[in-house]
Backbone as a ProteinNet text record, in pm:
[ID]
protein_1_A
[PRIMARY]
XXXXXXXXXXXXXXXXXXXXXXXXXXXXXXXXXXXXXXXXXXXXXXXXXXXXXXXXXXXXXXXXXXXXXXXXXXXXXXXXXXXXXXXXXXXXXXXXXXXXXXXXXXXXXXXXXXXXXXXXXXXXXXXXXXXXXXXXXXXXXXXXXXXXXXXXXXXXXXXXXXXXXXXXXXXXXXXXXXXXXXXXXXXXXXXXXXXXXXXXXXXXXXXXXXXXXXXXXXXXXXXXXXXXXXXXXXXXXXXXXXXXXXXXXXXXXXXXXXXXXXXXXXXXXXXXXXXXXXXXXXX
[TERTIARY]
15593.9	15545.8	15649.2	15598.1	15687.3	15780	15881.4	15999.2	15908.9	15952.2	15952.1	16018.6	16038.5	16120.9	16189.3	16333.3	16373	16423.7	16324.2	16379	16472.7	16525.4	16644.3	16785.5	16866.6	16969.1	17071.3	17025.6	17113.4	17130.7	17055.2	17016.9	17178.3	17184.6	17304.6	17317.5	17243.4	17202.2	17150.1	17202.9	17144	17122.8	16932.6	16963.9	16902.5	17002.6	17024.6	16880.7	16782	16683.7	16687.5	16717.3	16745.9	16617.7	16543.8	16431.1	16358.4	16321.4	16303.1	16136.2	16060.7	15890.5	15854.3	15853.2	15801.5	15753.6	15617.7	15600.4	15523	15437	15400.4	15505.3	15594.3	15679.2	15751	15759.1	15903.9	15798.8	15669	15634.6	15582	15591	15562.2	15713.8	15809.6	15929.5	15984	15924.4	15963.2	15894.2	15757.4	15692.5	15774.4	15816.5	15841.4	15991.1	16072.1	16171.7	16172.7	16078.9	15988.7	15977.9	15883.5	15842.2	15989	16083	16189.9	16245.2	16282	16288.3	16436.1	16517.1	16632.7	16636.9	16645.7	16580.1	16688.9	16665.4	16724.5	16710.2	16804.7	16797.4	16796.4	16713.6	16678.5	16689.1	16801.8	16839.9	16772.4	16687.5	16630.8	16684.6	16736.2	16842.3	16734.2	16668.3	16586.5	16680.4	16647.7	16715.1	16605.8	16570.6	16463.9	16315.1	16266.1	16128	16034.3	15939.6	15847.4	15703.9	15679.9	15556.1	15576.5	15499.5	15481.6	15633.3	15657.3	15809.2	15847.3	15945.2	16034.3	15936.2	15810.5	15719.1	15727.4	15663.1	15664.8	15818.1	15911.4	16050.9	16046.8	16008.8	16044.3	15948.1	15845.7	15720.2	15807.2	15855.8	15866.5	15996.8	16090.6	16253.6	16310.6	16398.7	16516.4	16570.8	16636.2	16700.2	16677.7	16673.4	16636.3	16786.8	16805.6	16939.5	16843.8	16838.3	16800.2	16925.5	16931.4	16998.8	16954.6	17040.4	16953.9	16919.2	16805.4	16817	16848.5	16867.9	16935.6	17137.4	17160.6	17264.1	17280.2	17176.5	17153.5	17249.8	17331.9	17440.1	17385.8	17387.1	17421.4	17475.5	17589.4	17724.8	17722.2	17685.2	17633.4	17509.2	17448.3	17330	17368	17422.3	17464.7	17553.9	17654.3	17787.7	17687.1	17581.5	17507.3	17485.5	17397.1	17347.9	17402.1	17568.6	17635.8	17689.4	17718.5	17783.5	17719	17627.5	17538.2	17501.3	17463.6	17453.5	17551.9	17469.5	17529.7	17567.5	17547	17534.4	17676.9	17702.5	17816.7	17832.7	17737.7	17634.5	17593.1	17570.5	17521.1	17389.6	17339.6	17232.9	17160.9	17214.3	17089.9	17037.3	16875.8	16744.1	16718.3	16672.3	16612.6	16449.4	16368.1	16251.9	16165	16187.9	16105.9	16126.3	16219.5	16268.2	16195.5	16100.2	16087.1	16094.4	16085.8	16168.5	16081	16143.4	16071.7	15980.7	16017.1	15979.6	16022.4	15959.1	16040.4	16180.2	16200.4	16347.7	16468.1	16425.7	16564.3	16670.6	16660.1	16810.7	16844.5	16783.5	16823.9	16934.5	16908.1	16936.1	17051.1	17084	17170.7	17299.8	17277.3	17330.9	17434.7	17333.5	17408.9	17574.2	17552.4	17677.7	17814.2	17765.6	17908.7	18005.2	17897.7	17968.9	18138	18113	18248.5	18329.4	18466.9	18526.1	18593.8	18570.6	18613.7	18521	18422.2	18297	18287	18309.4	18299.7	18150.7	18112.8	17972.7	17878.5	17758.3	17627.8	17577.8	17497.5	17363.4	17337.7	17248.8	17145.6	17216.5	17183.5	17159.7	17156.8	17083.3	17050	17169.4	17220.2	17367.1	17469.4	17620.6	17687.4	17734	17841.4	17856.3	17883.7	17871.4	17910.9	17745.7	17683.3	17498.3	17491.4	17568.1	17542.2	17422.8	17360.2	17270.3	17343.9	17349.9	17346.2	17243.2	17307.5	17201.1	17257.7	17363	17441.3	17534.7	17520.5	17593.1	17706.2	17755	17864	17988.9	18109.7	18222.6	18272.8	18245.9	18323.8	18469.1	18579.9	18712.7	18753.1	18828.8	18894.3	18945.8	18997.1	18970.5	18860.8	18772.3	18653.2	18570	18602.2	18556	18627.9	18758.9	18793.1	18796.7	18733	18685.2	18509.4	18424.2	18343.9	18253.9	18297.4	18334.1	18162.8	18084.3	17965.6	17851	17933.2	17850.4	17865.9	17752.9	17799.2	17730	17751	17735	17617.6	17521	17373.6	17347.4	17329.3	17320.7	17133.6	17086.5	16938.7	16866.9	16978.3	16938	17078.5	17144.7	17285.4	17325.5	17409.8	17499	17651.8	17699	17823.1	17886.9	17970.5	18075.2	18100.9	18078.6	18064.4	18180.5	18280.2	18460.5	18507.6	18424.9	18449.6	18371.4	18278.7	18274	18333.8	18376.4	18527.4	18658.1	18678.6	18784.2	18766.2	18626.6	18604.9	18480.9	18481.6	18356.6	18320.1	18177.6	18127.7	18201.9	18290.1	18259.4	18169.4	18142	18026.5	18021.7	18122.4	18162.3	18058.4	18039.7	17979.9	17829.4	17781.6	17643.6	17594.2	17648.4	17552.8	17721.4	17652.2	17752.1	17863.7	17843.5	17926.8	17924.1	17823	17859.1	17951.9	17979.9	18093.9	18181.9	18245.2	18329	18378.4	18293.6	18320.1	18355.8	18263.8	18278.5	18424.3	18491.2	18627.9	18752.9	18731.7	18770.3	18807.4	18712.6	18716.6	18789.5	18727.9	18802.3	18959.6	19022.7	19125.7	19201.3	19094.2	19193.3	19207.3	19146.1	19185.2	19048	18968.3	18820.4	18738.5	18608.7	18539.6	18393	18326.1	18159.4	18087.9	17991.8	17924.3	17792.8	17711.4	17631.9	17509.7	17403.9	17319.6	17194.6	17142.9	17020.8	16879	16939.9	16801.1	16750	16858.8	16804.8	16766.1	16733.2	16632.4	16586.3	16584.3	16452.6	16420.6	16236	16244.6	16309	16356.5	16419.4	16349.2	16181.2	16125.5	16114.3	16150.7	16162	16225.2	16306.9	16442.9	16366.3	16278.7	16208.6	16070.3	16033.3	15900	15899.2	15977.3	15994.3	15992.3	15985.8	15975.4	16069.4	16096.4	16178.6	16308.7	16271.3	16319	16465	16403.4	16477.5	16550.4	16490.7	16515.9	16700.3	16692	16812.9	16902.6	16870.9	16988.8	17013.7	16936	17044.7	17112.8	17097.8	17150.2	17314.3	17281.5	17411.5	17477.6	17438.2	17539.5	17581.1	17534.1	17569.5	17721.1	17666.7	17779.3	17937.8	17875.2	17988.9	18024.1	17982.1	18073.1	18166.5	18074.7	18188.7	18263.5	18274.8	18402.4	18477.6	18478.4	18541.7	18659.7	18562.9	18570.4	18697.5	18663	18735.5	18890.4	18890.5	19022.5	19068.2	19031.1	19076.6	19136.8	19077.6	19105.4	19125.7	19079.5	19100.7	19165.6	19159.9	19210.2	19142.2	19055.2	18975.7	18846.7	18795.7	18676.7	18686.2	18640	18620.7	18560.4	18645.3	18565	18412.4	18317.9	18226.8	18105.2	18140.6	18127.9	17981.8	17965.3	17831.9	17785.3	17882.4	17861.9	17843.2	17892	17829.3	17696.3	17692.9	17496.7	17418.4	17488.1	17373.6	17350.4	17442.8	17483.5	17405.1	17402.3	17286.4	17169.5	17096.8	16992.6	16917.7	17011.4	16971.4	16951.3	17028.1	17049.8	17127.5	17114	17166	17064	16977.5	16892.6	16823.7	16778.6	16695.9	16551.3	16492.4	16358.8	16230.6	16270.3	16183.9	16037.9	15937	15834.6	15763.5	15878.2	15825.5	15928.2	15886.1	15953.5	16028.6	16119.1	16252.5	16247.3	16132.2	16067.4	16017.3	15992.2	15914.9	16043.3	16121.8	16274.7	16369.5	16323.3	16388.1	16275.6	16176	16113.4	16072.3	16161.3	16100.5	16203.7	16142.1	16207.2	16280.4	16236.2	16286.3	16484.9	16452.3	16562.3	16681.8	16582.4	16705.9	16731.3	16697.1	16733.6	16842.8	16802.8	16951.5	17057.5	17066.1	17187.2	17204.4	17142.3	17202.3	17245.2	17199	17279.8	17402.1	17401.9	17523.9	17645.9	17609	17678.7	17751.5	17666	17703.8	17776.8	17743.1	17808.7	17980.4	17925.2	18124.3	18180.4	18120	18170.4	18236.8	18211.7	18174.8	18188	18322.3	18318.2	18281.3	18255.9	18237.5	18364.9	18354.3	18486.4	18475.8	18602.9	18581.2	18621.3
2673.8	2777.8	2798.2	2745.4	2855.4	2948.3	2956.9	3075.3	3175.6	3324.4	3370.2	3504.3	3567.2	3643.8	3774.2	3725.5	3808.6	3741.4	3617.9	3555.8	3460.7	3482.1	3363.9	3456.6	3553.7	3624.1	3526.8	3478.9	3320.1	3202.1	3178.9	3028.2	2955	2830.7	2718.9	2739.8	2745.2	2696.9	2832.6	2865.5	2952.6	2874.2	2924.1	2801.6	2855.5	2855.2	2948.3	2858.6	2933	2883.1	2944.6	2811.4	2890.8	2916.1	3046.3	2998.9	3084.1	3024.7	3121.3	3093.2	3213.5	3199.9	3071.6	3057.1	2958.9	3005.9	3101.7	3131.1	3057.6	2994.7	2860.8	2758.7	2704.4	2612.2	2708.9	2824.3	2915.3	2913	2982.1	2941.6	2835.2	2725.9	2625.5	2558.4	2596.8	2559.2	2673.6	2772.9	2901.3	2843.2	2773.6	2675.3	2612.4	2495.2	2356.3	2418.7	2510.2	2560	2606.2	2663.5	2767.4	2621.4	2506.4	2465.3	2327	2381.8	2266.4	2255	2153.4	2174	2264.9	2299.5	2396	2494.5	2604.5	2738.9	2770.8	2860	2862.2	3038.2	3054.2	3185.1	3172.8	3207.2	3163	3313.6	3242.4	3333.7	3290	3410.4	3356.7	3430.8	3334	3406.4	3370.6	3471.8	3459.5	3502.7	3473.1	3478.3	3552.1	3659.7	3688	3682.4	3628.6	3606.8	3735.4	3670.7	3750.6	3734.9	3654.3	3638.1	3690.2	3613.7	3671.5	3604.3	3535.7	3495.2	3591.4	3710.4	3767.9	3875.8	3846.1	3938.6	3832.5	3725.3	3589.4	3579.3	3641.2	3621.6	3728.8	3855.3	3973.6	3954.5	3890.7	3918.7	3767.5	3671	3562.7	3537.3	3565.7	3535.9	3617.4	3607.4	3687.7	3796.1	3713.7	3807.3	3744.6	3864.6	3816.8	3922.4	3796.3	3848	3869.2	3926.1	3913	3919.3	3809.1	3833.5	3863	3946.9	4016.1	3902.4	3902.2	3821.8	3752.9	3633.6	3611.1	3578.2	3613.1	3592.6	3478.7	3362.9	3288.5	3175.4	3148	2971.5	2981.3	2801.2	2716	2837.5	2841.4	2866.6	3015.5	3073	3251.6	3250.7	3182.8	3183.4	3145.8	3044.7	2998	3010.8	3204.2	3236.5	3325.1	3415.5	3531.6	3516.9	3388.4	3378.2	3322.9	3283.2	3271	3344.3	3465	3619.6	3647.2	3686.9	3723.4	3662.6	3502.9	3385.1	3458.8	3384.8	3467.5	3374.4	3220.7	3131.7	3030.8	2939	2856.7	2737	2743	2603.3	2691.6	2635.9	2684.8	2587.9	2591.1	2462.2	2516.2	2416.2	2487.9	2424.4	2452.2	2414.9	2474	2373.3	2438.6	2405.8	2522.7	2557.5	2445.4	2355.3	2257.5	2116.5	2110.6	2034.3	1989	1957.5	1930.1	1863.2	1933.2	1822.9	1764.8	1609.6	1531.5	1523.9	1578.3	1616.5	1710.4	1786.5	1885.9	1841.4	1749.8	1768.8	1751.8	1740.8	1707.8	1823.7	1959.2	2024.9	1950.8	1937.9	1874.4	1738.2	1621.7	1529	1540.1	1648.8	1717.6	1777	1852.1	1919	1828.3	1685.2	1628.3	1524.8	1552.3	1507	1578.8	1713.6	1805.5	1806.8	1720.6	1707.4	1590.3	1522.5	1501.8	1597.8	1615.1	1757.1	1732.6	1633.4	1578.3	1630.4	1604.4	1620.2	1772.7	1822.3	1949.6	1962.4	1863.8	1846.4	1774.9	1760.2	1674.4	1707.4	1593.4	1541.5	1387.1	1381.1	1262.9	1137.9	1069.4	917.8	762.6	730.4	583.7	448.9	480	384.6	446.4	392.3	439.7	412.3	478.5	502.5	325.3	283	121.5	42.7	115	89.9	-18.2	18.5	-94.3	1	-48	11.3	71.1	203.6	236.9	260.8	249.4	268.6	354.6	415.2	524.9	607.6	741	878.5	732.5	787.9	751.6	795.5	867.6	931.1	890.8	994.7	975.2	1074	935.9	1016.4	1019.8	1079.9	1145.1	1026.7	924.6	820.4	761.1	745.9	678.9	770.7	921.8	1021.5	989.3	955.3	919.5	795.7	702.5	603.1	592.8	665.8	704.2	888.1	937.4	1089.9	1123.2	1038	1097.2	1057.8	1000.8	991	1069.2	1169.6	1193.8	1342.9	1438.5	1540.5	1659.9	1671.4	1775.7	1906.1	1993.6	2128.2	2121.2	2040.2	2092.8	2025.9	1962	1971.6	1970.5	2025.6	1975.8	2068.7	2061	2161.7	2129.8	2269.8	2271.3	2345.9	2381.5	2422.3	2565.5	2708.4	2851.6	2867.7	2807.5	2819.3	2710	2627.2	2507.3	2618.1	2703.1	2826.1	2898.6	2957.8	3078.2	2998.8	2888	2875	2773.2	2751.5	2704	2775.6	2890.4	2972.2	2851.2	2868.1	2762.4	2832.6	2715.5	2795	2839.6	2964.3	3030	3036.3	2947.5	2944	2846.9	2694.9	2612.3	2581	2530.7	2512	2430.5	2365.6	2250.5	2143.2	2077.6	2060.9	2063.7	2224	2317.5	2250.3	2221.7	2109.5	1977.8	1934.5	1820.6	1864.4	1990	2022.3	2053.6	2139	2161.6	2067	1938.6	1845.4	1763.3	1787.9	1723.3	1831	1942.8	2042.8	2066.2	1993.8	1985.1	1835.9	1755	1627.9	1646	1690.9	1727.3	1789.4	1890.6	1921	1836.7	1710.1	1630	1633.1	1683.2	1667.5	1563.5	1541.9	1441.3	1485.3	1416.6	1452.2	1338.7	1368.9	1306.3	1293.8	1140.3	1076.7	1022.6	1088.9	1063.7	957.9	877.8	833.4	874.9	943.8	1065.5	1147	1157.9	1299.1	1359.5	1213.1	1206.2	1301.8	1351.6	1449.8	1368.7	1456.3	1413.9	1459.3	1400.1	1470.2	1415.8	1403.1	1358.3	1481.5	1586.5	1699.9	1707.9	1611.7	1624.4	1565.7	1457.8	1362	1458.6	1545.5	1559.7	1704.7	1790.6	1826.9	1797.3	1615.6	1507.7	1512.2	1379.6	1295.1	1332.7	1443.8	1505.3	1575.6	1697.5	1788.2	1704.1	1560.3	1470.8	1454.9	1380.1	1353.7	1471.7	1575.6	1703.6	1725.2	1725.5	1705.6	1660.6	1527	1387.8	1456.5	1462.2	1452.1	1601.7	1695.8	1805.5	1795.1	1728.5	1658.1	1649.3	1501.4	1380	1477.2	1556.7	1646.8	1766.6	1789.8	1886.5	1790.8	1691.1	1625.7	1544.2	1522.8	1461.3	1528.8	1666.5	1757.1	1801.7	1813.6	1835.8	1740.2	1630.3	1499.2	1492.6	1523.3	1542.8	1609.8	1751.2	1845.2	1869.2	1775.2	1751	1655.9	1548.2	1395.8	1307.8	1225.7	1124.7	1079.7	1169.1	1136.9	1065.1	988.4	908.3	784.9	703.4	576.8	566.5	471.5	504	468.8	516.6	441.5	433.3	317	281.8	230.6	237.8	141.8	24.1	-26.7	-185.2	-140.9	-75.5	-46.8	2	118.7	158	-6.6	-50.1	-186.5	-287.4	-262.3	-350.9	-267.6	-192.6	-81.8	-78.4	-87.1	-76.6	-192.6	-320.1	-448.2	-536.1	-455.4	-524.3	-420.1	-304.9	-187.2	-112.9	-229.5	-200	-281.5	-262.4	-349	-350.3	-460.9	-493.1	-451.6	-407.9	-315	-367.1	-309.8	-357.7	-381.1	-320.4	-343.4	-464.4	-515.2	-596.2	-573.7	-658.2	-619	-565.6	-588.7	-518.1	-359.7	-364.7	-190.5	-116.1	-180.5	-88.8	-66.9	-232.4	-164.1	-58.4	-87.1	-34.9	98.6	151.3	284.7	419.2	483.9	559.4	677.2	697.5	821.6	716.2	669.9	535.9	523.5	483.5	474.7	604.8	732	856.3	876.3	874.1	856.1	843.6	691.5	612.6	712.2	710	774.1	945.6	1004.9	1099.6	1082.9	987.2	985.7	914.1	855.7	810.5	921.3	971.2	1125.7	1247.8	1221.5	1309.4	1298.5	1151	1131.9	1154.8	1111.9	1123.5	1258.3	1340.6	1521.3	1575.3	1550.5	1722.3	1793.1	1881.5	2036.6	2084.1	2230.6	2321.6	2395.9	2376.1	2504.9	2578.9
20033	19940.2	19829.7	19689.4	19578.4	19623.1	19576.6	19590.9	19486	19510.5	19425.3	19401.5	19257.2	19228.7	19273.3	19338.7	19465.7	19562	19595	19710.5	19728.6	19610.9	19565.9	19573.2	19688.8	19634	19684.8	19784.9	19834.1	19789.7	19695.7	19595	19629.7	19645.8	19617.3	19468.9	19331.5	19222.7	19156.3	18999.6	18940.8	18785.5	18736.1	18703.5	18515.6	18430.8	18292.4	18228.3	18169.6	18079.7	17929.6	17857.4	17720.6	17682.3	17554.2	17532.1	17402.9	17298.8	17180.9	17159.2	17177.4	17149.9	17206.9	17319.5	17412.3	17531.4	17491.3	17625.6	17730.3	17674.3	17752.9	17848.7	17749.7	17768.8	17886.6	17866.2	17955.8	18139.2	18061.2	18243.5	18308.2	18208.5	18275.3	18384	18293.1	18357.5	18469.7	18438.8	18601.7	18686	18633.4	18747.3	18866.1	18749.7	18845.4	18885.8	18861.9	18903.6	19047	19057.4	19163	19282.3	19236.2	19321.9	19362.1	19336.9	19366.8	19530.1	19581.4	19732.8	19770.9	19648.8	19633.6	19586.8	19674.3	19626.1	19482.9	19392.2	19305.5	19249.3	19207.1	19108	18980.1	18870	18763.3	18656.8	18561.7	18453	18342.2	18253.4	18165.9	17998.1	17891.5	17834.2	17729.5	17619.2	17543.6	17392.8	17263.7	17166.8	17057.8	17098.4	16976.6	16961.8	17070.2	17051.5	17030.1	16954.1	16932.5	16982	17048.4	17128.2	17254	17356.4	17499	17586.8	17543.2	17609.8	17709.4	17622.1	17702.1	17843.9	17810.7	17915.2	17998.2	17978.6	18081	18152.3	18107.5	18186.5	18264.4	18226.1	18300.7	18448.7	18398.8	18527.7	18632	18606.7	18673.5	18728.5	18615.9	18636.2	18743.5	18764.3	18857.7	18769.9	18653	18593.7	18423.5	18296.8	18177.5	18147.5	18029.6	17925.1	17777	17693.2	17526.9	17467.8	17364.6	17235.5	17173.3	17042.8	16902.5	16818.6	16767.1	16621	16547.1	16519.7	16445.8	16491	16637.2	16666.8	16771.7	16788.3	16872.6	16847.6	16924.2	16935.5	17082.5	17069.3	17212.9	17290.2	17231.5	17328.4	17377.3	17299.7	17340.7	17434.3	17387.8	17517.9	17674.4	17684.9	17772.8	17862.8	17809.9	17843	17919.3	17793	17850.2	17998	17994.1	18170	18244.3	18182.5	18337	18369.1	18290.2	18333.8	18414.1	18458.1	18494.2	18619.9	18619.5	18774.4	18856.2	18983.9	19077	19198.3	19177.9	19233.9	19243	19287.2	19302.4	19162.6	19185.4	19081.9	18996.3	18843.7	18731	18710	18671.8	18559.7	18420.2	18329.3	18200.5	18206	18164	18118.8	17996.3	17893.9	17810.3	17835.8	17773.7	17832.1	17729.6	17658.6	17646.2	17666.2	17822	17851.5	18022.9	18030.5	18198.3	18302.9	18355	18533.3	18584.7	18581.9	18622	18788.9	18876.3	18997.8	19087.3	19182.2	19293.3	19325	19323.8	19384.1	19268.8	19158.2	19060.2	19086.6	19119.2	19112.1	19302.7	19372.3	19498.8	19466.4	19401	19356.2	19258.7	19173.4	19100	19179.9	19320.7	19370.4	19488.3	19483.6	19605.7	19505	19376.9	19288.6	19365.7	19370.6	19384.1	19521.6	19629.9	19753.5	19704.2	19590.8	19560.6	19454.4	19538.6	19491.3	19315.8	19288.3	19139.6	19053.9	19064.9	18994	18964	18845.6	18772.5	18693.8	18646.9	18570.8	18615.3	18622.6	18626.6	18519.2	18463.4	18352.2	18386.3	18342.8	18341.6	18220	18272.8	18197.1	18232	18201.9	18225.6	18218.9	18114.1	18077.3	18062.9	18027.4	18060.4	17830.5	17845.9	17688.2	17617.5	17683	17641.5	17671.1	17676	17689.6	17804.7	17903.1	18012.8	18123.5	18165.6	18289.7	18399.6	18462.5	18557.6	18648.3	18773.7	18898.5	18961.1	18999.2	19055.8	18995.7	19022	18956.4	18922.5	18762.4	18682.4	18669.2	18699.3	18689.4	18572.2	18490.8	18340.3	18337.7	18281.2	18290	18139.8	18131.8	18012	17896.3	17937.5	17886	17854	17927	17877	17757.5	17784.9	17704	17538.2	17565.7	17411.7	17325.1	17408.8	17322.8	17272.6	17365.9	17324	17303.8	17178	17196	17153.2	17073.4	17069.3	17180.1	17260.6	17395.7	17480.1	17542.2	17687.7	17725.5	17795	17815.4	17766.3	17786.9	17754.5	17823.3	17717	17817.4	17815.1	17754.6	17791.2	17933	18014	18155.4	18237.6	18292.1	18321.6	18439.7	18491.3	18598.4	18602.6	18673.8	18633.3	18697.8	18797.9	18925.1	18829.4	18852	18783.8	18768	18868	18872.4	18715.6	18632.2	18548.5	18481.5	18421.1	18343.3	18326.5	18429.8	18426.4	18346.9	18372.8	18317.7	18161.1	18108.4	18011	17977.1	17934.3	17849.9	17727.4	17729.1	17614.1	17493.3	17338	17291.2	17175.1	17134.3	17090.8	16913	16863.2	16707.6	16664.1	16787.2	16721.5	16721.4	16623.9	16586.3	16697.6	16779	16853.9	16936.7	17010.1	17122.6	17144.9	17224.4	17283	17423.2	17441.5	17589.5	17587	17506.4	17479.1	17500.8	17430.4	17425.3	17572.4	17612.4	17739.2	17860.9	17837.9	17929.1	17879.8	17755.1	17766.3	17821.6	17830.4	17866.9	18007	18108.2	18257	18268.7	18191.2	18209.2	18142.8	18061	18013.5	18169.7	18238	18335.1	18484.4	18454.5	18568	18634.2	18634.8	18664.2	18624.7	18677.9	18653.7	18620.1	18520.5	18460.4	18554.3	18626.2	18673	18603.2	18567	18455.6	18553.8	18619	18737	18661.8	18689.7	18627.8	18703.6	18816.7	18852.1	18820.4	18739.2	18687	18513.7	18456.6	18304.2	18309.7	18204.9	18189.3	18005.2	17995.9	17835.5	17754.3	17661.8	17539.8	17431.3	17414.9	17293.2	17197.4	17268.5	17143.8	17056.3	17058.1	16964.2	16813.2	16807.1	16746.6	16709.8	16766	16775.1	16653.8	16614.8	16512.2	16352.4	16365.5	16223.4	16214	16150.2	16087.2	16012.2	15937.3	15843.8	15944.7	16055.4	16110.1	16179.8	16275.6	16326.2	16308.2	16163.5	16067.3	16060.8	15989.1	16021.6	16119.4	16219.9	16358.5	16373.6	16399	16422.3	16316.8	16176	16107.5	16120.9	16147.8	16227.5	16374	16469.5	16597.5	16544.5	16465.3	16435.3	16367.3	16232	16191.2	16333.5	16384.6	16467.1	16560.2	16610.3	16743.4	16689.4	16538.1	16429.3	16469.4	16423.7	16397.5	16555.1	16638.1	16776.4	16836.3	16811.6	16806	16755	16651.7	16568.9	16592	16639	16720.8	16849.5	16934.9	17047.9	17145.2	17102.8	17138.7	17057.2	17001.5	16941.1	16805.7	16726.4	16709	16670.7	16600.7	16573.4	16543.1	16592	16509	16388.9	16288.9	16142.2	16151.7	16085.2	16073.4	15972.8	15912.8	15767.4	15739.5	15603.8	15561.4	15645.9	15659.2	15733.6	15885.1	15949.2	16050.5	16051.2	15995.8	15967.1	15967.6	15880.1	15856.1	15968.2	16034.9	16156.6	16308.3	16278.2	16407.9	16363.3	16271.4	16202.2	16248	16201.3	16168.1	16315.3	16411.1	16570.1	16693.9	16659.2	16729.1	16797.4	16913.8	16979	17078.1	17166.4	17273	17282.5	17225	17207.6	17272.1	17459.9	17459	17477	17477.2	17463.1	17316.5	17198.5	17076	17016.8	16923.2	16807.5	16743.5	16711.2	16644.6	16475.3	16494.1	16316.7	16311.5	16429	16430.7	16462.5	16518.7	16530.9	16395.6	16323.4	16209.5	16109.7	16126.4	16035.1	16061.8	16167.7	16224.2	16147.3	16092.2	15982.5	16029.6	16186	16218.4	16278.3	16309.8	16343.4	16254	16172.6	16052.9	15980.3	15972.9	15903	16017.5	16168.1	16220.8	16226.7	16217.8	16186.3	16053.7	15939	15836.2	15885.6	15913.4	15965	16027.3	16156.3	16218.3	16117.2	15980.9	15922	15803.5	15800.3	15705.5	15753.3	15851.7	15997.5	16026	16003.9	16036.5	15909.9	15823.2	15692.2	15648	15669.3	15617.2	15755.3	15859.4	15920	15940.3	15989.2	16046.2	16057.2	15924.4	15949.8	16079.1	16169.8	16274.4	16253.7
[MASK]
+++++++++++++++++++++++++++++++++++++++++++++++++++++++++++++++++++++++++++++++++++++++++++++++++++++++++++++++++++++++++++++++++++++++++++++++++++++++++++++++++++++++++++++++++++++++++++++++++++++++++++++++++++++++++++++++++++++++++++++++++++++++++++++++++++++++++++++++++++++++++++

């Protein structure tokens, strides 16, 4: 039977849902939260909405945080509802992000039985695009040769003791989870990189082309920035590279090596991530 709200004061897992006028999207994900084989306590940190959202949290969630207006970062959202968790384990979800089956925080949770492991997220390869088949241990080194690879708060978990001592922080526009994940690895800890635990991220794309690209190139300018700041930072990366990812900076896939180049959301990419490095982010 569904858990439900209340019966989680024991949860292993508390699990932060970011979420702005999504009230659909928000209970579809108290859903599959609900029906996971790991009971969970579920913080729901809303930023303003003006539809049915923050009612859909109050009637379903454990516990709802609101921000005012207009004062929404990554990193403030994400502090809100771990003040608050009450659990050992953290996890964010963002609410248009869904889980692939009942057991993904189960499958998430069995990372932490090694005592290194400060972080879990998902991914298929490892930052050098080789295939994985088993949780990945990313170390601090491997983190600084590849710095725009790695770490997602829109499905992820994270040891509440690796919060306490690294609050997201709340200055920057967008990954505040990088930061964080060099932050634990800086202290001798390890990010664990699961390929169980995908979730979609076609939302990122599904906004057009256009928003697509400003992402992509404020990504790229903050974790420049981030980089120089705190690692070693960036590899240059020039015209000739763009042309060189464009032209063969991909795996064929079930499509043709023409529809990859000719795919526009693809290449506004690369041009973002190329503009990105170019132009900084002041912190």
């Amino acid at each position: 039977m569904p858990q439900q709200p209340g019966d989680t004061a024991a949860a292993p897992v508390s699990v932060i849902v970011r979420t702005f006028n999504s009230a659909d999207g928000l209970r579809e994900r108290i859903e599959e939260l609900r029906r996971q084989t790991v009971a969970c306590e579920i913080v729901v940190v809303d930023s303003g909405s003006t539809d049915q959202t923050v009612a859909v949290a109050r009637e379903r969630a454990d516990q709802v945080v609101t921000l005012p207006p207009g004062t929404y970062t990554p990193g403030r959202a994400l502090n809100a509802g771990a003040a608050i968790a009450t659990a050992p384990i953290h996890a964010a979800l963002s609410s248009h992000c869904a889980l692939p089956d009942d057991g993904w925080l189960d499958r998430a949770l069995r990372n932490f039985a090694a005592p290194e492991v400060w972080a879990v997220g998902g991914s298929s390869k490892d930052p050098y695009g080789r295939p994985i088949a088993t949780p990945w241990l990313q170390t601090l080194a491997e983190a600084g040769t590849a710095p725009d690879w790695g770490f997602s708060n829109h499905a992820s978990c994270w040891r509440a003791e690796a919060w306490r001592a690294h609050p997201f922080d709340e200055r920057l526009p967008t990954t505040e989870d990088r930061l964080f994940s060099w932050q634990i690895l800086q202290d001798g800890h390890r990010v664990a990189f699961d390929p169980a635990l995908l979730v979609d991220m076609s939302h990122r794309w599904k906004q057009g082309t256009i928003n697509y690209y400003r992402r992509t190139r404020l990504e790229e300018a903050v974790i420049t920035a981030m980089a120089q700041a705190t690692m070693n930072g960036m590899a240059p990366y020039s015209a000739k590279d763009l042309v060189r990812d464009w032209w063969s900076g991909f795996s064929t896939d079930d499509h043709s090596r023409w529809f990859h180049r000719a795919n526009p959301r693809r290449a506004l990419g690369l041009l973002g991530k190329y503009q990105g490095r170019r132009r900084p982010y002041v912190l």
